[in-house]
Structure formats: structure tokens, C-alpha cells
N, C-alpha and C positions, 0 to 999 in steps of 0.2 A: 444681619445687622452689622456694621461697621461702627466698629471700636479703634479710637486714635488714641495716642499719649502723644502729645505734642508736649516740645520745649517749652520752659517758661518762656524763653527770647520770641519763641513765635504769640504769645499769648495777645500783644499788641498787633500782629502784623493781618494779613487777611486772609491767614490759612486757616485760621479757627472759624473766622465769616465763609468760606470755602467749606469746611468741614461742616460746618450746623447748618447753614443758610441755603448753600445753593446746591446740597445731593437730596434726591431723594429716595430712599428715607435720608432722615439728617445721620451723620454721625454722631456717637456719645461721646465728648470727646472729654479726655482728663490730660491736665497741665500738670508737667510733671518738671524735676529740678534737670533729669538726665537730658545732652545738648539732642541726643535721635529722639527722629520720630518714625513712630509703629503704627502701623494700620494694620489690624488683626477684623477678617469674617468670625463672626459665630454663625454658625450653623446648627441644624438640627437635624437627623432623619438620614443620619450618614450610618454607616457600619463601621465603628469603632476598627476593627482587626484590617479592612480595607484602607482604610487613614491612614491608620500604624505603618500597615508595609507601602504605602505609595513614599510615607516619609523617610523610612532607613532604607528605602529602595534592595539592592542586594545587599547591604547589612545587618546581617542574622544575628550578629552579636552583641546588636544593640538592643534584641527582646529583653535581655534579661535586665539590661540595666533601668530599661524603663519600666518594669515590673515593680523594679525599687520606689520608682515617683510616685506620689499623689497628689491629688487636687484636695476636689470636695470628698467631704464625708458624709454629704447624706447621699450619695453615689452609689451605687452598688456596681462596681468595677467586675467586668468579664474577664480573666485572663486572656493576655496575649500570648501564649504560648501554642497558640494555634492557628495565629498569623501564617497567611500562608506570601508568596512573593507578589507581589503587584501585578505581575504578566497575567498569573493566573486567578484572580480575581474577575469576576465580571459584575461593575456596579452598574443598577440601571438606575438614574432617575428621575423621577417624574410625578 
């Protein structure tokens, strides 16, 4: 599913009609005050630890500090301290 934050300035223009009207699925889209705009996938049915190291790619010293973040709480969070490096992951999916 595709989640946009669009500018307020775009809220009149035809990117919102772009965004809901002509993808499909629509996008969910929220008007926000900030001038970017984000387009964020949700997903589902990924391997958390494979995410992690595709995103800090060879940056090992970024586990810890994302250990510190959280989301949600009704999550039950796996540690990533067993991320292993992106090369040697193998995701398959299907």
C-alpha cells in the first residue's frame, strides 16, 4: 500500500487526483503543512533483520542506535543484534 504526505500547496493541484484517482490501489494520502512530499510502501511478510541491513548496508554501528527507536507498542520487536550484512542474506519472495 502506498502512503503519501503531500504539501498543503499541492492539496489544490492534481497530485492528490494522481495520488487517490489514477493508481491502483489508490494511495492514502495525508496533507501535511511540511513543503516535501513522501511516498512511503507498507509492506508486510518481509524479515525485519533483512530490511535492517539492506538499509545501514555496511553500517554495523548503526544496530545499536536503532535498537534505541521504537514504533508501536503493541509490536513485539525481535532484536537486531543478529542482523547479519545484506550480501549474505538470501530473501526469497513469493
Amino acid at each position: 500500500r502506498l502512503v503519501a504526505v503531500a504539501p498543503q500547496a499541492s492539496a489544490q493541484s492534481g497530485l492528490v487526483d494522481l495520488l487517490t484517482r489514477q493508481l491502483d490501489p489508490p494511495a492514502t494520502v495525508v496533507i501535511d503543512s511540511d513543503p516535501d512530499l513522501v511516498l512511503c510502501y507498507e509492506t508486510e511478510g518481509l524479515w525485519v533483520p533483512y530490511v535492517a541491513a539492506r538499509l545501514i548496508g555496511d553500517r554495523g554501528d548503526l544496530v545499536p542506535i536503532a535498537a534505541r527507536l521504537h514504533a508501536r507498542s503493541d509490536v513485539a520487536w525481535s532484536s537486531l543484534a543478529y542482523a547479519v550484512a545484506p550480501e549474505q542474506v538470501s530473501c526469497e519472495v513469493g
